[in-house]
C-alpha positions in Angstrom: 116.4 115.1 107.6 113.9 116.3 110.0 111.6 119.2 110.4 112.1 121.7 114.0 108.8 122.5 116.6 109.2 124.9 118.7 107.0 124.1 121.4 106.2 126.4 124.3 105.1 125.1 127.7 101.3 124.6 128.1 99.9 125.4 131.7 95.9 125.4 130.9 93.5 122.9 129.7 90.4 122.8 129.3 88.4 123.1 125.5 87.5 127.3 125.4 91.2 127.7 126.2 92.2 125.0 123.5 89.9 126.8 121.3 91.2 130.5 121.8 94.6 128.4 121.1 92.9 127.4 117.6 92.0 130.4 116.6 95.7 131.9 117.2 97.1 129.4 114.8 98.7 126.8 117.5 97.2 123.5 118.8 97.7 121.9 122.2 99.9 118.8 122.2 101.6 116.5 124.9 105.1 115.4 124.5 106.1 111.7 126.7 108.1 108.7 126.9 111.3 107.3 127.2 110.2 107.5 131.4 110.4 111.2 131.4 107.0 113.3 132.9 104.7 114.3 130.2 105.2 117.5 129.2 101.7 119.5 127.6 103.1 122.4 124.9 101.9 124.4 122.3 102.4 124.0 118.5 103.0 126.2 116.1 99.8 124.9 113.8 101.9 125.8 110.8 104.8 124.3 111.2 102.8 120.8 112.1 101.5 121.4 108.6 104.5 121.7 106.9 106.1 118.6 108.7 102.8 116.6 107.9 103.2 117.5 103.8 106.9 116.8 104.0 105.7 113.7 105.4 108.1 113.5 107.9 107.3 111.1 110.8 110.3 112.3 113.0 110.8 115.9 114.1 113.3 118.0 116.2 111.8 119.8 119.3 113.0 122.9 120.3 112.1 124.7 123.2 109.6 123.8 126.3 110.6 119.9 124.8 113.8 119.2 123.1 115.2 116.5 121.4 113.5 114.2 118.9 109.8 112.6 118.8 107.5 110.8 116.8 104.3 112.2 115.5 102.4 109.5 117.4 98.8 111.0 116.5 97.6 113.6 114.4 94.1 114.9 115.0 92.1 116.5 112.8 88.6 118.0 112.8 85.3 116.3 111.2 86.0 117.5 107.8 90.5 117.0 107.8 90.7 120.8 107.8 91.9 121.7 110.7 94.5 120.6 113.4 93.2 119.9 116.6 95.7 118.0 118.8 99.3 116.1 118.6 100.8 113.5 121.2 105.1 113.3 120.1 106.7 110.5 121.3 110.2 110.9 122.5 112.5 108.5 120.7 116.1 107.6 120.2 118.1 107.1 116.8 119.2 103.9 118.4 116.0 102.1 119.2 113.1 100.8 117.2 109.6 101.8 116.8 106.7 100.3 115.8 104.3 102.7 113.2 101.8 102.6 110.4 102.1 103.9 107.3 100.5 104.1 103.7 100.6 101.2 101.5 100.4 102.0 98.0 100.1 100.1 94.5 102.2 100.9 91.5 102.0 100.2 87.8 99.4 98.2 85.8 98.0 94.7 86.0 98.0 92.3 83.3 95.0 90.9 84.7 93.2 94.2 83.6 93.5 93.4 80.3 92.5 89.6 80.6 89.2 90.8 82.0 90.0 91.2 85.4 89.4 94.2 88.0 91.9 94.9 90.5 91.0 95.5 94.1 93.1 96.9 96.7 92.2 95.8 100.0 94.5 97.1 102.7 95.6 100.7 102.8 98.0 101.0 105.9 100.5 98.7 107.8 102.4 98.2 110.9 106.1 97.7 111.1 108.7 98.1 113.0 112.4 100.0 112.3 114.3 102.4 113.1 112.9 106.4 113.8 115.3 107.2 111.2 114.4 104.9 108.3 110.6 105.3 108.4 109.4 105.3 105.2 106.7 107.8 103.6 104.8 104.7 102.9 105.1 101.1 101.2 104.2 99.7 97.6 103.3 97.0 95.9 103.9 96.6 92.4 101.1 95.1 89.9 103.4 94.3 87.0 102.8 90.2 87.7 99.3 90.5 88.7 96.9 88.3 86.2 93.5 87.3 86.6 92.4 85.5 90.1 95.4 85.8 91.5 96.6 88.3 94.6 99.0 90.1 96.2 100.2 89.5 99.9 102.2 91.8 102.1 104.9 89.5 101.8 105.1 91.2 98.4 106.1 94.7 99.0 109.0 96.0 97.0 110.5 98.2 99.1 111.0 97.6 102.7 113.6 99.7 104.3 116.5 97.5 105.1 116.5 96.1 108.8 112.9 97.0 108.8 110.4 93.7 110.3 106.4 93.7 108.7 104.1 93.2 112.0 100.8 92.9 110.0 101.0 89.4 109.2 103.2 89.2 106.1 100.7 86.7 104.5 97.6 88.8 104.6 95.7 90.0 101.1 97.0 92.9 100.0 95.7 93.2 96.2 93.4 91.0 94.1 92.5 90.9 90.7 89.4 89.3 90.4 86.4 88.9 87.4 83.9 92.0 87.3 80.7 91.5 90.3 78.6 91.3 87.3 79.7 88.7 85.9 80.5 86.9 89.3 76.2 88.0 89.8 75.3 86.0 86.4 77.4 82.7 86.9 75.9 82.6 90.4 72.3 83.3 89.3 72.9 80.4 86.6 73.7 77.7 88.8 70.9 78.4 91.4 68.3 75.6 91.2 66.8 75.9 94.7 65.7 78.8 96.6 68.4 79.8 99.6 67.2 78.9 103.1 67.9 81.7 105.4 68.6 81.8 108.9 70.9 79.3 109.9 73.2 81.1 111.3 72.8 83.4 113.9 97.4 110.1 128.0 93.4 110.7 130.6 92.8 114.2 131.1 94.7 114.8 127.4 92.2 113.0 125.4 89.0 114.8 127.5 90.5 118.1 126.5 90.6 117.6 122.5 87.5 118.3 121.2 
């Protein structure tokens, strides 16, 4: 289920109108695709926010803009407090989309308790499915993880059916590894000689953000 903007029609731009905008609790936004003319509106600030912590990718416009769109991009200010623009890309139930989203690890490794440390190395991926079936975000589960050995994205538990990985399925998602320290010492043990170094040697939409 998806959450409803009502977006008016924006005919200003420019960043001390944006800002005035701000300060009223709405944000400027653009809404394209699917070969229609790019339409700027207004957003209701709080409603943006509610979608965003429902974590809903996909929303109904109403309004200036109807139909449904993608939250393409989100930006926030310096500090994540405060909204400052949207793009919403228009999209059909029956076509596919290609989006990022969070890639998260569940459970405990076994490799923790032989020693090991586990380090998670990529946060966000790309695939590509449906509008509908886009997924909060993506796990991996640690329950067979042991010392030196890793996860790939090939290894992710729940990927909506129908839905294609575009990061490369084979890439290094999770390791469990032996502590730097101790890594530190066994190299430091083995050095006889001292290292030689040096060998080897939409335009007018994003001006208006800020």
């Amino acid at each position: 289920m998806s959450d409803t903007l009502q977006v008016e029609k924006r005919d200003f731009k420019g960043k001390r109108r944006n800002h005035r905008l701000r300060l009223e609790g709405k944000l400027p936004g653009i809404v394209y695709g699917h070969g229609e003319e790019p339409v700027s509106v207004i957003v209701p600030a709080d409603q943006l926010r509610a979608t965003i912590r429902h974590g809903h990718k996909v929303v109904e416009l109403q309004g200036a803009a109807t139909g449904q769109a993608l939250l393409q991009n989100v930006e926030w200010d310096t500090f994540q407090q405060h909204l400052i623009h949207v793009d919403l890309l228009r999209v059909d139930a029956s076509e596919r989309v290609e989006v990022e989203v969070p890639l998260l690890i569940r459970g405990e490794a076994p490799g923790e308790h032989e020693g090991g440390v586990v380090e998670h190395i990529i946060h966000h991926v790309e695939i590509e499915t449906s509008p509908l079936a886009i997924p909060d975000a993506l796990h991996l589960s640690l329950k067979n993880l042991h010392l030196n050995q890793t996860l790939t994205l090939a290894d992710i538990v729940d990927l909506p059916e129908g839905a294609k990985l575009i990061t490369d399925p084979k890439t290094v998602a999770v390791t469990c590894h032996e502590p730097a320290a101790e890594v530190e010492e066994e190299a430091g043990a083995g050095a006889a000689e001292p290292e030689v170094i040096g060998r080897k040697a939409a335009d007018d939409e994003e001006a208006e953000k800020k």
